[in-house]
C-alpha positions as CSV (number, residue, x, y, z in Angstrom):
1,X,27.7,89.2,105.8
2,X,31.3,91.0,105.8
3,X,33.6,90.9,103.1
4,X,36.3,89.0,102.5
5,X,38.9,88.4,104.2
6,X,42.5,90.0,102.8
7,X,44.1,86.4,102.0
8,X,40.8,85.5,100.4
9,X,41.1,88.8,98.1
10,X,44.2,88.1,96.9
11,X,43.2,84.1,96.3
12,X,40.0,85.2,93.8
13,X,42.5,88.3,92.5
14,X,45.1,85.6,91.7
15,X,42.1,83.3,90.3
16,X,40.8,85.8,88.3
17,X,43.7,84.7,85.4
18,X,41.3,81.6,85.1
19,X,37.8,81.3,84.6
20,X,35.7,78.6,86.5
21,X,32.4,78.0,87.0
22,X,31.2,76.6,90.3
23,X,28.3,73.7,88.7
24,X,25.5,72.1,90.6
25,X,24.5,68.4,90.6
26,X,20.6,69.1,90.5
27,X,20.5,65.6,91.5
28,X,22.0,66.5,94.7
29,X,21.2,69.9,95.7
30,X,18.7,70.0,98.5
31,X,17.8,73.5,98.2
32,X,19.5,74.4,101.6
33,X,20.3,77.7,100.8
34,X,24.3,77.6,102.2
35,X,26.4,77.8,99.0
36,X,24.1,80.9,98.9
37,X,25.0,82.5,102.0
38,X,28.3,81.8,102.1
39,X,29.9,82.9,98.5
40,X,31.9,85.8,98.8
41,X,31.0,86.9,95.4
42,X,27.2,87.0,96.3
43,X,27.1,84.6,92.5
44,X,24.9,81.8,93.9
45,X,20.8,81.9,94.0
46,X,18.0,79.8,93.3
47,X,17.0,78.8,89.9
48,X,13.7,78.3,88.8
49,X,13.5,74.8,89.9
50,X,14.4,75.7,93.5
51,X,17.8,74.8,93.3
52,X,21.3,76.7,93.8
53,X,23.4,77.5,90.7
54,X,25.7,80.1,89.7
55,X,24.7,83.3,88.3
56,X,28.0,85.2,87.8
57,X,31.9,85.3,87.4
58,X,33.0,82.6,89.5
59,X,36.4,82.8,90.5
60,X,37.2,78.9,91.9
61,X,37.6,79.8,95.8
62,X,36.7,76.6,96.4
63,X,33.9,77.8,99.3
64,X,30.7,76.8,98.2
65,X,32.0,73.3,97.3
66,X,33.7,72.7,100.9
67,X,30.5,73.9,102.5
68,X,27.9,72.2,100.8
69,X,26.3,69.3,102.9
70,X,25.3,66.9,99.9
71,X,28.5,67.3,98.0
72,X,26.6,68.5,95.2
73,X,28.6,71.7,94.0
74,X,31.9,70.8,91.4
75,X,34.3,73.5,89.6
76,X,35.2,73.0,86.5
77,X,37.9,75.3,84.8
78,X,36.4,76.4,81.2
79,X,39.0,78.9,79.7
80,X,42.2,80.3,80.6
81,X,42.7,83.3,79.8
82,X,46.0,85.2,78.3
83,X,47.9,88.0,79.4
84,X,47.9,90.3,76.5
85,X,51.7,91.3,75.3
């Protein structure tokens, strides 16, 4: 897979002020592999139930959820962080 694209850059370089977390409903997740392939961050893999969560910084692109078939992928914002003065 290439990398991402230069508008996509500077969307997770702008969202990188937050912190999210990209969160699977287990419930939902068929195990179809596509929020896998298509993070740009590479933060998505199987757990060891079979199912898709996220692994690493997640920076709220909003990909995996737009993509999944089942709907089962929500972000949730759970700190902001502060510029330092």
């Amino acid at each position: 897979m290439k990398a991402a694209s230069h508008a996509l850059q500077n969307k997770i370089n702008e969202l990188k002020l937050r912190a999210f977390k990209a969160l699977t409903d287990l419930s939902k997740c068929k195990s179809c592999g596509t929020c896998i392939r298509i993070c740009p961050l590479r933060i998505r893999e199987y757990g060891l139930d079979g199912k898709a969560i996220t692994v690493g910084q997640c920076y709220g692109c909003n990909i995996c959820i737009r993509k999944c078939p089942n709907n089962a992928i929500s972000l949730y914002i759970y700190q902001i962080n502060r510029e330092k003065k």
